[in-house]
C-alpha positions in Angstrom: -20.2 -25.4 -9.1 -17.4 -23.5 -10.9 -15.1 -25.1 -8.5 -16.2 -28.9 -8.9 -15.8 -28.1 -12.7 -12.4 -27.1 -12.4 -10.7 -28.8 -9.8 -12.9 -32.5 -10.2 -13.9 -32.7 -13.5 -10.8 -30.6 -15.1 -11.9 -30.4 -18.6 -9.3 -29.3 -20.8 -9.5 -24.9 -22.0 -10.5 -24.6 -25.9 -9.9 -21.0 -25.5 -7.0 -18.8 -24.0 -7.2 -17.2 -21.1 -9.9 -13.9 -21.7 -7.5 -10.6 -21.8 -8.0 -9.7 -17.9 -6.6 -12.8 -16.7 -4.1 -12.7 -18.4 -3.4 -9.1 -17.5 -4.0 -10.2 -13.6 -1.4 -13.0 -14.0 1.4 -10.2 -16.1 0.6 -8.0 -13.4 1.1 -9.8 -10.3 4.5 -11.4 -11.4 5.7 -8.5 -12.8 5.3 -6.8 -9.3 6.4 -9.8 -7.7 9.9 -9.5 -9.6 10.0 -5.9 -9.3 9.7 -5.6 -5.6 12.0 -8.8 -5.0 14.3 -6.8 -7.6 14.7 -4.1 -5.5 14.9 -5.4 -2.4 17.9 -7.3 -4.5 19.5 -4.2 -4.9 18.7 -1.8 -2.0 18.1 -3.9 0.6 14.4 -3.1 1.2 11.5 -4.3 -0.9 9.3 -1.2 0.4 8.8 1.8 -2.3 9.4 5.6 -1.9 9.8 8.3 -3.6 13.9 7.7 -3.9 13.6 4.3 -5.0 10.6 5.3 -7.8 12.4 5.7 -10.2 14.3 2.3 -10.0 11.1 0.3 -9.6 9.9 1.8 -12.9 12.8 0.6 -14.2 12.4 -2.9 -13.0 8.9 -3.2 -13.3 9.4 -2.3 -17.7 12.1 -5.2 -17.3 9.5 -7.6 -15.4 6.7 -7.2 -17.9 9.3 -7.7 -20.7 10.4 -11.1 -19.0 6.9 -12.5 -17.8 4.6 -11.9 -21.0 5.6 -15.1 -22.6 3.8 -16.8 -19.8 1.0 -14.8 -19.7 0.3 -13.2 -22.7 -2.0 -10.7 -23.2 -4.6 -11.0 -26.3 -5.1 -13.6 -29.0 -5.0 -10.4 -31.7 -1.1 -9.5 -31.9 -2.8 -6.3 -33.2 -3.7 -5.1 -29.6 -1.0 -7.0 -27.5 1.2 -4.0 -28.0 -1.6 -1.6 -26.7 -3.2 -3.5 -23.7 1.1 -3.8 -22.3 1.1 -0.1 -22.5 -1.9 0.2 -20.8 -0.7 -2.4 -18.1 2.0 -0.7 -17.7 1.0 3.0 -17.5 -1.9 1.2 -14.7 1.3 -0.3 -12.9 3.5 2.6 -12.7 0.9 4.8 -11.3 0.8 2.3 -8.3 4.5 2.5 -7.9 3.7 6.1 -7.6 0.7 5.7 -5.0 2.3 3.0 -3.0 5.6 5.7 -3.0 3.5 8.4 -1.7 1.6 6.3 1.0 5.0 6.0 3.2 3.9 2.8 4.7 6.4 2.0 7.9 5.8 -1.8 6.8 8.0 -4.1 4.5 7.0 -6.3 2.3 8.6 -9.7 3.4 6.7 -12.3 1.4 5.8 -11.7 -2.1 3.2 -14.6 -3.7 3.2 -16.4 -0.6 2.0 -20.1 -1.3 0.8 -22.2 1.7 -1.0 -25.8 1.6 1.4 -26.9 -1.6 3.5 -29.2 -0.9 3.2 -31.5 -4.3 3.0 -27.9 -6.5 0.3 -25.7 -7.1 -1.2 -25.3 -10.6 1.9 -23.8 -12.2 3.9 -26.5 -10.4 5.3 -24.0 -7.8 6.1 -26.3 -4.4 5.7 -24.4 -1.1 7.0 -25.3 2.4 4.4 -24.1 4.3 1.4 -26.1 5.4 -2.2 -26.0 4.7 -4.0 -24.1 7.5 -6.3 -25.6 9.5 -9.7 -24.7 9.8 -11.4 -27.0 12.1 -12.9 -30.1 11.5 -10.6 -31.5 9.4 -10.5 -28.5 6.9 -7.7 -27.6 5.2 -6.9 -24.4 3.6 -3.9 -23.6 0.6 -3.9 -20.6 -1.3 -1.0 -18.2 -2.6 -0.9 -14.8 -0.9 0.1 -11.8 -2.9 2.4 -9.4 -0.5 2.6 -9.9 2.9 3.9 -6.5 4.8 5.5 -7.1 8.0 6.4 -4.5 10.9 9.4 -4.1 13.4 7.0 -5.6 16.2 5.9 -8.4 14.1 2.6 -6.9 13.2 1.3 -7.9 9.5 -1.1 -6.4 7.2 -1.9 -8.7 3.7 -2.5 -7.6 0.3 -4.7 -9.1 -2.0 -4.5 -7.5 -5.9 -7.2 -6.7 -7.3 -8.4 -4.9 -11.3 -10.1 -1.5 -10.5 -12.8 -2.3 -7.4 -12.0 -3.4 -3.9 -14.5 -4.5 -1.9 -14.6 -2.6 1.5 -14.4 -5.1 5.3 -17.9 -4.3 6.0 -19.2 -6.8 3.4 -16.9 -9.1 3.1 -19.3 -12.0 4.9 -22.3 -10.6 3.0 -20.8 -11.0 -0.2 -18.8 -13.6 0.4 -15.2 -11.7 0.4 -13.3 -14.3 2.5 -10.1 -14.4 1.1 -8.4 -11.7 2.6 -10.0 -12.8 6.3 -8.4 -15.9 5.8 -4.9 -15.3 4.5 -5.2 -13.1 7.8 -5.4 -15.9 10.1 -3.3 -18.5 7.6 -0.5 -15.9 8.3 -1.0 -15.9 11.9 -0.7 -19.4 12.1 1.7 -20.0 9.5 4.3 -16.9 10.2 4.0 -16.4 13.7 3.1 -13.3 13.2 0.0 -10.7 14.3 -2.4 -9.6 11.5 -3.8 -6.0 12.0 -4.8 -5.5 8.7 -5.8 -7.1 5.2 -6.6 -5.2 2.4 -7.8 -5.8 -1.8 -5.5 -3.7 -3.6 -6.8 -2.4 -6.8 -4.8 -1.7 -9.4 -6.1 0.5 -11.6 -9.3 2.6 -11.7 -9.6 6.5 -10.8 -9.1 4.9 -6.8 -6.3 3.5 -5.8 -6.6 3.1 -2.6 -6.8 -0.4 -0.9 -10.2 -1.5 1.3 -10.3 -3.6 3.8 -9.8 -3.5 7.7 -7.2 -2.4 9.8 -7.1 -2.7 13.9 -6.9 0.5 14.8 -5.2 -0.8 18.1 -2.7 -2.8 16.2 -0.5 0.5 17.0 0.5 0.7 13.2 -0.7 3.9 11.1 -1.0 3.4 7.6 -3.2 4.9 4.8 -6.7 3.6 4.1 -9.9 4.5 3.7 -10.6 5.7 7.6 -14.4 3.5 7.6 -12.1 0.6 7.5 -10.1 1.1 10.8 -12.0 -0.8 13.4 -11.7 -1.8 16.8 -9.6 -4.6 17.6 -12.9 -6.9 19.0 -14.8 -6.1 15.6 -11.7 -7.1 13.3 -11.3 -10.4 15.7 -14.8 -11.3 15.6 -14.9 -10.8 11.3 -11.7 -13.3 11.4 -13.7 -15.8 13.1 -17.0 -15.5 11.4 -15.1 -15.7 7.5 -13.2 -18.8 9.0 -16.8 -20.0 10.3 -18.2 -19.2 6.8 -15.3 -21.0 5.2 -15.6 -24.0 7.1 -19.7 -24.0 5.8 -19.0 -23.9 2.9 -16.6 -26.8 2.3 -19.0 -28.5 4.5 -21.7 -28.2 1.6 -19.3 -29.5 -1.1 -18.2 -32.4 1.4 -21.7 -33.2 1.1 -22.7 -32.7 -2.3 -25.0 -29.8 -1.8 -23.2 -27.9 -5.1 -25.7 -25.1 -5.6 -25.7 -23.4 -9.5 -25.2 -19.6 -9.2 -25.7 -19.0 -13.4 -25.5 -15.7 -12.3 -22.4 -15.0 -10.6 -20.5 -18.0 -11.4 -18.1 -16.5 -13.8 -15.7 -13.6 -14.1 -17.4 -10.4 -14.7 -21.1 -12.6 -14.1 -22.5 -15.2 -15.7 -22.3 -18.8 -15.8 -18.6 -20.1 -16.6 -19.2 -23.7 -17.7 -23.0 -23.7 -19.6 -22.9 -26.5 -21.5 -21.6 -28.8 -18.1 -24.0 -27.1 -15.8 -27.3 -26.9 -18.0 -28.6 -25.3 -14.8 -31.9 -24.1 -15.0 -32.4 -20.4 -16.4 
């Protein structure tokens, strides 16, 4: 329902964005410009320990740069706090992606696909809208995109503080990693072994998902989520399966109220449109 509010009906915002959208939109493009930044400067976009210190240093300058555009509280009173804690969230990141000495590079950072006309902040992409059978089309923008040597590819998704592990992804509904897999497949030629939510803050940093443990490429992760290369095939196919569903459903009509889950954090994000029943 959320959906056919805000991409049929498109009724103009009263409010600002709430505070962790805002921080999710600061966040991402600050990373976006720090790791392009760096790659900029050293050649390679992937973080260690000797190119830390730099990426600190480029990520203060992103948030500084991006803020306007996203900015961060209505109250000017906590603006100033919620960028410190943004940033401090950040740079420990820089830190754990530094230590994890992944052998990939990141070669697409906010990697839109299915945009041609411009997506909602007007940014145009060249790549195509992925087909998903039965004349359904997928766009979205992918957040980091890690290639390696062999052309194997693991995508990042960025998340707040939780990460939702591979294992219930189709029970809860968790496509969107599953399918940036296969959209980069198709899209980059490339072969995905491994999609991961990445939080970025929280006590646990590290990212959940799936990787093929036969994909030959050794990275860290949570060790439940290295699967065999049949079981990570076979959850490709059933999120593209579920996908398909439901924009079969909306194709039809069949918009079902979920009051309870429909907005950010729970909850139903359009009330007085819906008036579904309680």
């Amino acid at each position: 329902m959320s959906w056919f509010v805000q991409r049929m009906l498109r009724p103009n915002a009263f409010d600002p964005d709430p505070e962790p959208l805002a921080r999710g939109g600061l966040a991402h493009a600050a990373l976006r410009d720090t790791l392009e930044g760096l790659r900029r400067e050293t050649g390679m976009a992937r973080l260690t320990p000797a190119s830390l210190g730099r990426a600190r240093e480029l990520l203060a300058r992103a948030l500084a740069e991006n803020e306007a555009d996203h900015p961060l509280s209505v109250a000017p009173e906590r603006r100033s706090a919620v960028r410190r804690r943004l940033q401090a969230d950040l740079e420990r990141y820089l830190e754990h992606a530094a230590s994890a000495a992944s052998p990939l590079e990141p070669s697409a950072l906010e990697l839109g696909f299915g945009f041609a006309e411009g997506d909602e902040r007007g940014e145009p992409s060249s790549l195509p809208a992925l087909q998903l059978g039965g004349g359904m089309k997928l766009r979205g923008r992918i957040d980091r995109v890690d290639v390696g040597d062999g052309g194997e590819a693991v995508v990042y998704d960025y998340k707040g503080a939780r990460a939702p592990a591979g294992a219930r992804w189709i029970k809860d509904g968790n496509l969107q990693v599953a399918l940036y897999m296969r959209a980069v497949e198709e899209l980059l030629d490339v072969r995905a072994i491994g999609g991961f939510y990445q939080p970025l803050s929280g006590e646990d940093l590290r990212a959940r998902g799936v990787l093929d443990g036969e994909g030959g490429v050794a990275i860290d992760c949570v060790r439940a989520d290295i699967r065999e290369h049949a079981e990570v095939r076979e959850l490709l196919a059933e999120a593209v399966a579920a996908a398909r569903e439901v924009a079969e459903q909306a194709g039809r009509g069949e918009l079902e109220a979920r009051p309870q889950t429909c907005a950010f954090r729970g909850g139903c994000m359009y009330p007085t449109i819906c008036r579904c029943e309680r």
